[in-house]
C-alpha positions as CSV (number, residue, x, y, z in Angstrom):
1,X,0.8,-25.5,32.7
2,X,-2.2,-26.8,34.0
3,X,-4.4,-29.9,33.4
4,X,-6.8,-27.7,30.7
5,X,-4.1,-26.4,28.9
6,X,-2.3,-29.7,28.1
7,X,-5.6,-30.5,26.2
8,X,-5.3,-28.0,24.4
9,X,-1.3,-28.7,23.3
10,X,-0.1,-30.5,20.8
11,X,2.5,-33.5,21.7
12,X,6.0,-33.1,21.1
13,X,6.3,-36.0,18.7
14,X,3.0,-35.1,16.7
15,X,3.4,-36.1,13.4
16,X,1.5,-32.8,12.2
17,X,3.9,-30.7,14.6
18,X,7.0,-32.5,12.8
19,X,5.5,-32.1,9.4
20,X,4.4,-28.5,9.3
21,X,7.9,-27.5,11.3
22,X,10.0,-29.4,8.5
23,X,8.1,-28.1,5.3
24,X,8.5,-24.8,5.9
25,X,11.7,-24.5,7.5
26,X,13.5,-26.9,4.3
27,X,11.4,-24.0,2.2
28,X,13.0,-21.7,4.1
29,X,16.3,-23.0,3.8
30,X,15.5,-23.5,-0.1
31,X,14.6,-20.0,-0.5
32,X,17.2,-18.2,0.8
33,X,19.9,-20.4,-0.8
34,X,18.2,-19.5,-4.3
35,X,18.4,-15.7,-3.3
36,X,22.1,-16.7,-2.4
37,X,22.5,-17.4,-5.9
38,X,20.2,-14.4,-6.9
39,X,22.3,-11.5,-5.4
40,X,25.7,-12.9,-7.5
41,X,23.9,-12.9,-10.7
42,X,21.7,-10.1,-10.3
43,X,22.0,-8.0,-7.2
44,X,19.5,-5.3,-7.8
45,X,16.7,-7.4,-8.8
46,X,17.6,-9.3,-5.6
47,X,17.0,-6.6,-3.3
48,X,14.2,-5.3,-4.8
49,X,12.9,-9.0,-4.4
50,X,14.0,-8.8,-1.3
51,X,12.3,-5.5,0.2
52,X,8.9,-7.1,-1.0
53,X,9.3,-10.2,0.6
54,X,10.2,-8.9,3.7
55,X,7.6,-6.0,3.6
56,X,5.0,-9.0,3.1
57,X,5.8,-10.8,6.3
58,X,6.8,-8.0,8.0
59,X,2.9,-6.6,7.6
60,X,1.3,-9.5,8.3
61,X,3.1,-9.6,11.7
62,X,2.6,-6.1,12.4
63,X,-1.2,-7.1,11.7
64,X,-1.2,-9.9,13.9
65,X,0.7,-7.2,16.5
66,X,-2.4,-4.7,16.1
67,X,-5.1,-7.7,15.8
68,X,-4.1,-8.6,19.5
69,X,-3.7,-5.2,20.9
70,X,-6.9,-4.4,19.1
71,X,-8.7,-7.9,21.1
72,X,-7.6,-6.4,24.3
73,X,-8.4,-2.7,24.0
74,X,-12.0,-3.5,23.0
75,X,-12.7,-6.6,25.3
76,X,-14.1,-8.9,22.6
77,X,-14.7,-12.4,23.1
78,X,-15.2,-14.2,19.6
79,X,-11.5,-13.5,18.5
80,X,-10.1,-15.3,22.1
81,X,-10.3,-18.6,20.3
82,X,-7.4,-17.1,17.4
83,X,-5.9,-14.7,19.6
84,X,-2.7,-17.0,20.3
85,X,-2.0,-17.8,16.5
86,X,-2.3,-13.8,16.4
87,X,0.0,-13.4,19.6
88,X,2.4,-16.2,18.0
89,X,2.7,-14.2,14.3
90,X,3.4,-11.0,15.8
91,X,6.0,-12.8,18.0
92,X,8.5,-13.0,15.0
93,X,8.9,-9.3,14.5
94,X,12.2,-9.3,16.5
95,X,13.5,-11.9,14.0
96,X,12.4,-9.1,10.8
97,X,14.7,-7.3,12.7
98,X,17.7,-9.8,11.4
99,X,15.7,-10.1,8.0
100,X,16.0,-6.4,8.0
101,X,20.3,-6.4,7.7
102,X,20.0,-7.0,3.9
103,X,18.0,-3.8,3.2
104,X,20.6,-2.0,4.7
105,X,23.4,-3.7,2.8
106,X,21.1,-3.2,-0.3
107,X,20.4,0.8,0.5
108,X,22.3,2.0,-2.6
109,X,20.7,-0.4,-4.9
110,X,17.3,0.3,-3.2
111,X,17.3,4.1,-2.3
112,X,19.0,7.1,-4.9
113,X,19.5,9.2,-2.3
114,X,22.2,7.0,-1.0
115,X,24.2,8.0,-4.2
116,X,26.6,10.8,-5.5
117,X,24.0,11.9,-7.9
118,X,22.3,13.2,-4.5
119,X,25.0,16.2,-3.8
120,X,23.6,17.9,-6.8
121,X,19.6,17.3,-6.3
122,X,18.5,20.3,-5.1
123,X,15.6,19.0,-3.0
124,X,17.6,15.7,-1.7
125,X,19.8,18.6,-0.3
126,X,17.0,19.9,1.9
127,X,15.8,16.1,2.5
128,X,19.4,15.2,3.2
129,X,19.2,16.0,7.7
130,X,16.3,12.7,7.5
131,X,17.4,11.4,4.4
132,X,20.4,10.0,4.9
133,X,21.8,6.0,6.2
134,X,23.1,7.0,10.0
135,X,19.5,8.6,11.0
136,X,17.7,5.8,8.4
137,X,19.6,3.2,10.4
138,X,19.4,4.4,13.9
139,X,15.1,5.0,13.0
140,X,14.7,1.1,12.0
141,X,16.4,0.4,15.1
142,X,13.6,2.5,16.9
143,X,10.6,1.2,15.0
144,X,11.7,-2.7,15.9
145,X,12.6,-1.7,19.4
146,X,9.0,-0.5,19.9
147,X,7.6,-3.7,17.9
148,X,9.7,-6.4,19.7
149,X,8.7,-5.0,23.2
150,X,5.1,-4.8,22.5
151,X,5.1,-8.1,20.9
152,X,7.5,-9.7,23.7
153,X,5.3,-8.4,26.7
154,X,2.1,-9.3,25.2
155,X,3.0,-12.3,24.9
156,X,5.0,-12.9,27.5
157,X,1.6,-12.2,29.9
158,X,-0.5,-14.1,27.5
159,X,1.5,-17.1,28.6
160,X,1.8,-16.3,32.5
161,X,-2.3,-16.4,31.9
162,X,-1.8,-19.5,31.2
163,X,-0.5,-20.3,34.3
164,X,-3.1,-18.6,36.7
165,X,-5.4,-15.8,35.6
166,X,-5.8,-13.0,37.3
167,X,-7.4,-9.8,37.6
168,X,-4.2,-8.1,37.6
169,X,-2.9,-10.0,34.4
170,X,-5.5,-8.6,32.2
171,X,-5.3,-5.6,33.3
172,X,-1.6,-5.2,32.3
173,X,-2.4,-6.8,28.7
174,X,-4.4,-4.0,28.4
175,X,-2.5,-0.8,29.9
176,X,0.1,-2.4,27.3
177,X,-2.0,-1.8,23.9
178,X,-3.4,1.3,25.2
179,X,-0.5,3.7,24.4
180,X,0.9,0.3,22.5
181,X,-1.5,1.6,20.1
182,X,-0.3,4.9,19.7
183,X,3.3,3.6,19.4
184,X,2.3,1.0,16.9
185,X,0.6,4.1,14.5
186,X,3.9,6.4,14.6
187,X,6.1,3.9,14.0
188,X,4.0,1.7,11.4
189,X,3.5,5.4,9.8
190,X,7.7,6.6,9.7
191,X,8.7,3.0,8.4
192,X,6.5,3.4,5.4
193,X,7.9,6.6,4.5
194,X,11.2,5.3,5.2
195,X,11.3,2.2,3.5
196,X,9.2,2.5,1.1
197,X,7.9,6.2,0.1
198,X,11.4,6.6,0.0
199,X,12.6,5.2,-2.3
200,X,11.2,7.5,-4.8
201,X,12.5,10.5,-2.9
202,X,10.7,13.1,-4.9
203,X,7.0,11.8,-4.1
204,X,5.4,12.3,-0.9
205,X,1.7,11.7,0.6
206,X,0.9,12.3,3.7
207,X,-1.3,9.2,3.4
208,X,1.0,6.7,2.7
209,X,2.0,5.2,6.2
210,X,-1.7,4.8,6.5
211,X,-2.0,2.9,2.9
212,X,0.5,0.1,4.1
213,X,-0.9,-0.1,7.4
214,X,-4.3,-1.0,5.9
215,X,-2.7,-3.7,3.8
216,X,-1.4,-5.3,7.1
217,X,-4.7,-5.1,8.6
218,X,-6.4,-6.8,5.8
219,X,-3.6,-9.5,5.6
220,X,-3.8,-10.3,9.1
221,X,-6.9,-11.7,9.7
222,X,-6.7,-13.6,6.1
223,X,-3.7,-15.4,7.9
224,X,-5.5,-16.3,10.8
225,X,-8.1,-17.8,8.7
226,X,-6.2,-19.8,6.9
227,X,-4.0,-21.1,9.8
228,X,-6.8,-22.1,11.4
229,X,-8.5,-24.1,8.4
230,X,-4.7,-25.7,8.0
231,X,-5.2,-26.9,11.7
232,X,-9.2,-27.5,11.3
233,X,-8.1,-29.9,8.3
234,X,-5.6,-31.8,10.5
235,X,-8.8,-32.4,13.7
236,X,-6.7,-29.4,15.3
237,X,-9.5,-27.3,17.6
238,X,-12.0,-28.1,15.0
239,X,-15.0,-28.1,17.7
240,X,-13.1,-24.9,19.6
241,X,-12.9,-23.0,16.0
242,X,-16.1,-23.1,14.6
243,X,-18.2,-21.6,11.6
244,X,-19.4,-18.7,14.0
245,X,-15.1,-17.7,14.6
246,X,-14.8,-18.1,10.7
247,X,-17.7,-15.9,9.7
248,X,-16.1,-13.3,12.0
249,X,-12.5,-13.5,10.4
250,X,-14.4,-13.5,6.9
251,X,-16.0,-10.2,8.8
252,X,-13.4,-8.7,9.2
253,X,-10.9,-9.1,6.6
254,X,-13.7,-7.7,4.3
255,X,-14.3,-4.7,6.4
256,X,-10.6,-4.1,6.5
257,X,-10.3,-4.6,2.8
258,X,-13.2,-2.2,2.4
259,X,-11.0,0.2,4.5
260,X,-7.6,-0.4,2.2
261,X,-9.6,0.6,-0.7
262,X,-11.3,3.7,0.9
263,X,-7.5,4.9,1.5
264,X,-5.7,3.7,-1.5
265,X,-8.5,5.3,-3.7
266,X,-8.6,8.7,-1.5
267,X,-4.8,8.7,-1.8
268,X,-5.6,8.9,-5.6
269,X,-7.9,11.0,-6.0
270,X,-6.7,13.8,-4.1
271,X,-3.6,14.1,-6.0
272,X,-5.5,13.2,-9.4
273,X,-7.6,16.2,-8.3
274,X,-4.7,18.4,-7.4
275,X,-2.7,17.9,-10.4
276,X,0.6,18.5,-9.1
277,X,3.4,17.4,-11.1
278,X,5.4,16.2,-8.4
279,X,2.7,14.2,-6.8
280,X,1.5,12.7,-9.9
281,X,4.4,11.3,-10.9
282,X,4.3,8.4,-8.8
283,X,1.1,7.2,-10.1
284,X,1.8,8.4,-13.5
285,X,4.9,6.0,-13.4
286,X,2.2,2.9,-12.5
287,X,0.2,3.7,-15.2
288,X,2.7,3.3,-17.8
289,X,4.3,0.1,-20.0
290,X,3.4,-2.8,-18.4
291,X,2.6,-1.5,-14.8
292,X,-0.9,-0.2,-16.2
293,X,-2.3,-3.7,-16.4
294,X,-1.3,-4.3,-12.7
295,X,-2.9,-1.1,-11.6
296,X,-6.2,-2.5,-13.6
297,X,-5.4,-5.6,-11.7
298,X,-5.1,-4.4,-8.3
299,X,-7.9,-2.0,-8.9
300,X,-10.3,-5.0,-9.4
301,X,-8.8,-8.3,-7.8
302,X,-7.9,-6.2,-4.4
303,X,-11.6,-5.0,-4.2
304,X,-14.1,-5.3,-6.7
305,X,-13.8,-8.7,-7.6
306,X,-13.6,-9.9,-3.3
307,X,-15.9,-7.1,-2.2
308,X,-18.7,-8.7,-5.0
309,X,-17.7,-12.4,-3.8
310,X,-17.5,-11.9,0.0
311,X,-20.3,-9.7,0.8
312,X,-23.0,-11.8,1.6
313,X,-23.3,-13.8,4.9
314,X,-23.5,-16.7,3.4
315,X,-20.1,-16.2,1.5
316,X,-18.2,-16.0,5.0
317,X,-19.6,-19.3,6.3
318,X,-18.4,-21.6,3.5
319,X,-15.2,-22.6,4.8
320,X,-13.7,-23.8,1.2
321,X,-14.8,-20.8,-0.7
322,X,-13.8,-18.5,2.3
323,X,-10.6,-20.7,2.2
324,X,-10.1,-19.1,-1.2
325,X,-11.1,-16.1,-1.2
326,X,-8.4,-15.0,1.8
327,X,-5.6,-16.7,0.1
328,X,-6.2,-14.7,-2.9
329,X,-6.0,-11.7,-0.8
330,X,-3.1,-12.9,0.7
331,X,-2.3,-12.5,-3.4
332,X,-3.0,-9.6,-4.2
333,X,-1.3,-7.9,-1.1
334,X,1.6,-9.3,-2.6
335,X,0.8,-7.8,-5.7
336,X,0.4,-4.6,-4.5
337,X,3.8,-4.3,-2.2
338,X,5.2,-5.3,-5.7
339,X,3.4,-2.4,-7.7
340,X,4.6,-0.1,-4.4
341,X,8.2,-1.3,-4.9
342,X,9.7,-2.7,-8.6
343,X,8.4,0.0,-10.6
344,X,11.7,1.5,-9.0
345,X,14.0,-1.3,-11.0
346,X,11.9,-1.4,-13.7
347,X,10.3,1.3,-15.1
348,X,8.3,-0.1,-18.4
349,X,8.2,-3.9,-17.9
350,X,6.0,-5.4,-15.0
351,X,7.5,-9.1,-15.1
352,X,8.3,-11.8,-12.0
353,X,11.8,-12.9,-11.9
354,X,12.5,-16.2,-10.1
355,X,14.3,-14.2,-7.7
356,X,10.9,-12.8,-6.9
357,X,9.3,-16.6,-5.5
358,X,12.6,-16.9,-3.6
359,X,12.8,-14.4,-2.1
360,X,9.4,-14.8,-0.4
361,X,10.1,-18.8,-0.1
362,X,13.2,-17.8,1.6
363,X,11.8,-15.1,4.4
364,X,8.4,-17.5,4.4
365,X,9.5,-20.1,5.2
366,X,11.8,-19.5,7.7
367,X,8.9,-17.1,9.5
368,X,6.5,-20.4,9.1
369,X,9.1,-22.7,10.9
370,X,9.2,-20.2,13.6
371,X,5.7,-19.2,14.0
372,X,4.3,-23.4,13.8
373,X,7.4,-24.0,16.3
374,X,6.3,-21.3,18.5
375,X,2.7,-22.0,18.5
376,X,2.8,-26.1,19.2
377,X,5.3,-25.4,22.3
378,X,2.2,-23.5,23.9
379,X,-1.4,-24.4,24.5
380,X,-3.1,-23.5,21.2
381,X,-5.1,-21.3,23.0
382,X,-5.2,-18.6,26.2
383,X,-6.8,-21.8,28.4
384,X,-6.9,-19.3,31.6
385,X,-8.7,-16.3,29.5
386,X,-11.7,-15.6,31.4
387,X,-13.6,-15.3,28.3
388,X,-12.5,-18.8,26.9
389,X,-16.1,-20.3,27.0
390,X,-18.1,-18.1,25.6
391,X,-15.6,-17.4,23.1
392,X,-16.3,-21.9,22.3
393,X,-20.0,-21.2,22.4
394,X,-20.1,-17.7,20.5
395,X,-22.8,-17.5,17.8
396,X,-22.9,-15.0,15.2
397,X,-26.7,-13.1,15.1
């Protein structure tokens, strides 16, 4: 590495690096010990705990995937400054693939058309050539295949930039996203349906793949944000980071949580207006018992409430309140994988089981401990990125 990019790298024995590695890997270890205990005592409330956990940090690295494919393809500059915590968060998706072994162990807990009671559903018979664990297996393998290589060659010639740029290096970064991009939408599309959609086998909507991509996308730059105030705190890239990057990030996790509720609501009301039985029933079963509330909730703390508090410009530049307001997010996209998945377990009552924080602990932390390892071996940021500069002295008009 050269002289400019050990500036911006932090040292081995850093107390911060040792601290923030430690924290979240003895949470991780924690975590999945408790869901150790979980599955023995209650193994279907485990992997339904499970599945939202890992459909959590599994979006927010597929956000950080599209987030740097999305830097490339349209040549910005302000986002260069974030783009390797971005590049270092989409970098774990090959380890979601290991995360991913208990969903398949889980699969007759989790999906009903794993069961007997399938031979005599009439439409699970005509489902049966997709639906069914050999082709759900062999299409999880194909979805992390296409993840891991666009996250391992991105990143992979983000780092050889930081060795010497060249012309020819960003170049390849970007014939990567280009049909990366299309990749990235099929496969982000089929693994909704089939982890997810799924598992109420009767429902479909042809808008779903696109209602769980839009929850990465707003969870992704929410990360970023608070990643970077975690560092900012610390005197990490505080002067390379500044209030312009922040009211950017604050820009566009709004815009993409404007775009999440444009989707969520026009998968509602099309099949609110259609009035077909067998589409209605999915919402029907969120709007009953306890899951009502929650719908309420979502409804209001996923949009109305942050699209109200983050607005204004001045709303983005307060770093504490901004601080907030993306954690809450971060919340609330939690809430809603939850209201996507347990209504599956629990039909009437909408409560958290302890199994629930583990769960997320568990997969957390361990992601954490490999995403703060990952990103203190490097230079905190592309040092050899042409654009590097007048990312530092970007100004928002």
């Amino acid at each position: 590495m050269s002289d400019s990019g050990r500036q911006f790298q932090i040292d081995a024995a850093s107390p911060v690096k040792s601290r923030f590695e430690k924290t979240a890997l003895i949470m991780g270890v924690l975590g999945l010990a408790a869901c150790g205990v979980g599955y023995f005592i209650d193994p279907r409330q485990f992997f339904h705990s499970y599945l939202t956990a890992f459909a959590f940090w599994t979006t927010i690295a597929l956000g950080g995937l599209f987030f740097v494919m999305l830097h490339h393809l349209t040549g910005a500059t302000w986002s260069v400054v974030v783009r390797r915590q971005a590049e270092t968060i989409m970098s774990v998706l090959p380890i979601m693939a290991v995360f991913f072994i208990p969903v398949l162990i889980g699969m007759p807990d989790l999906y009903r058309w794993t069961g007997s009671a399938a031979a005599s559903d009439h439409l699970l018979l005509h489902k049966a050539p997709y639906l069914n664990i050999s082709f759900f297996a062999i299409r999880a393998a194909a979805y992390f295949g296409v993840w891991t290589a666009l996250a391992i060659l991105l990143y992979k010639t983000s780092i050889k930039q930081d060795e010497k740029h060249t012309q020819a290096i960003g170049d390849r970064m970007n014939k990567i996203s280009a049909p990366g991009m299309l990749l990235f939408a099929i496969s982000v599309t089929y693994s909704a349906f089939d982890w997810y959609m799924s598992q109420d086998p009767h429902w479909y909507s042809t808008m779903f793949g696109v209602y769980i991509f839009a929850g990465g996308l707003v969870s992704a730059p929410a990360f970023l944000t608070l990643i970077s105030l975690s560092l900012r705190k610390r005197g990490i890239l505080s002067d390379i980071i500044t209030q312009e990057h922040y009211h950017d990030l604050g820009k566009l996790t709004f815009a993409f949580m404007v775009f999440w509720a444009y989707v969520s609501f026009s998968q509602y009301f099309l099949i609110w207006y259609a009035n077909i039985p067998e589409e209605t029933i999915w919402f029907g079963n969120r709007y009953r018992g306890g899951w009502k509330y929650v719908s309420i909730l979502i409804a209001i703390g996923y949009f109305v409430l942050p699209f109200l508090l983050l607005i204004s410009r001045g709303a983005k530049r307060k770093l504490g309140f901004l601080k907030i307001m993306v954690a809450w997010l971060l919340f609330m996209h939690w809430v809603d994988l939850y209201w996507i998945i347990m209504p599956n377990l629990k039909p009437q009552n909408a409560w958290i089981s302890w199994i629930d924080p583990a769960a997320m602990l568990g997969i957390g932390g361990i992601v954490m401990w490999l995403f703060w390892r990952k990103l203190f071996s490097r230079a905190l940021v592309p040092v050899n990125d042409p654009r590097l500069g007048s990312s530092i002295k970007f100004i928002n008009f």
